[in-house]
N, C-alpha and C positions, 0 to 999 in steps of 0.2 A: 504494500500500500504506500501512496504517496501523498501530499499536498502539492497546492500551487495558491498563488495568489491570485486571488478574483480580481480581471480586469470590466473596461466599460466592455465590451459584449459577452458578458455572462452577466449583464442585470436581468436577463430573459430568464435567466434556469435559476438565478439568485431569486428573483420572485416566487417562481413556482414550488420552491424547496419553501422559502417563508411564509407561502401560504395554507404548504403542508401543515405545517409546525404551527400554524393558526389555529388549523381545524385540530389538531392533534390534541393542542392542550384546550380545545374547547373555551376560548379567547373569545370576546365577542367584539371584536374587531372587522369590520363590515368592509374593508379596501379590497379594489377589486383587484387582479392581477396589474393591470395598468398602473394604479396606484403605487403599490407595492415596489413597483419597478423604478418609477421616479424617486419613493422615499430612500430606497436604496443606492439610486444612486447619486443624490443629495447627502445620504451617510458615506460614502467612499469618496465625493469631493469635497470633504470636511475633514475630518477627524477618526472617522471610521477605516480599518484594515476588516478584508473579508479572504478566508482559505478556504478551495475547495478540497474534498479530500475523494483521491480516485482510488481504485483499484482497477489494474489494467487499462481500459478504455472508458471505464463508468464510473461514474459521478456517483459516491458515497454518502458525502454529505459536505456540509459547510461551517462553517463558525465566524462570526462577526463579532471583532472587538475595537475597542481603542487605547489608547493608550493615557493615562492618566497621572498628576503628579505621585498619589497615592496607590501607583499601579497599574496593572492592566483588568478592565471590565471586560469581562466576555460578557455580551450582549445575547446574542443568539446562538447557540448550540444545538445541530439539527442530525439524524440521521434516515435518509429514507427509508421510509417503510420494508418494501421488499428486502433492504438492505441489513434489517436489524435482525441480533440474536446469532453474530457471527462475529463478533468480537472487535470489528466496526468502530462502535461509541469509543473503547478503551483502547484502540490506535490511532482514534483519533486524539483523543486528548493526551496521547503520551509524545504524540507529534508537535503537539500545541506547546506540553511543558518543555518539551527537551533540544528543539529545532525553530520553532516560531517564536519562542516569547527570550526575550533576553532571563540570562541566566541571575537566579535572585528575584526575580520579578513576583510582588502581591498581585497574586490573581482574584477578582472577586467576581463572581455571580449570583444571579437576583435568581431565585428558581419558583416557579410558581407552582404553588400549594395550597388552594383553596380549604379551609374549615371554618367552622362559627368559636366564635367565643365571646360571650357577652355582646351578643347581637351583633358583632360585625364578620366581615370578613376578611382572612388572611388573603393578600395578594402576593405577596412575594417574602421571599426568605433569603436571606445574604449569607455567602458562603464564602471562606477564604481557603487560598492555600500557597505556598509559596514554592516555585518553579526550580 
């Protein structure tokens, strides 16, 4: 398995993976593919970096982060469907800790995990770990 760096014509398949991962976590986030395409690629002429991750000729999955004083945020963390339950997720992220992210680097992500407590709900949960 490999990564690359997502450039401007992969905002096409960078959508369509973000949209998976819409439906996936059951988000209610209404952008259509269109959408999707422009936000992203308004995050990668900003501040945002995006890795595709292959095997052989096909497209795995993605990760979107940026880079931050206090670290790096991974934003989006995706693997396609058909793609999972092959050990996939855990090369990708060992790709991420060990070749993508400068060495030393605070990684943090927001993971979304809906439950009630006292009438509200959880939207997101921060995680660290250091690269």
């Amino acid at each position: 398995m490999n990564y690359r760096r997502a450039e401007e014509g992969d905002l096409g398949l960078l959508a369509r993976l973000n949209h998976e991962l819409i439906r996936d976590e059951g988000a209610d986030n209404p952008m259509s593919l269109r959408q999707l395409e422009r936000r992203m690629q308004k995050w990668l002429r900003t501040d945002y970096s995006a890795v595709l991750f292959q095997e052989a000729s096909q497209t795995v999955g993605y990760a979107l982060f940026r880079s931050m004083e206090e670290g790096i945020q991974l934003r989006q963390f995706f693997i396609a469907r058909e793609m999972r339950r092959r050990g996939y997720g855990r090369k990708s992220i060992a790709l991420l800790l060990h070749e993508v992210w400068p060495k030393g680097s605070r990684i943090t992500v927001e993971v979304l995990n809906p439950w009630k407590a006292l009438g509200f709900e959880e939207y997101a949960r921060t995680l660290r770990i250091r690269c």
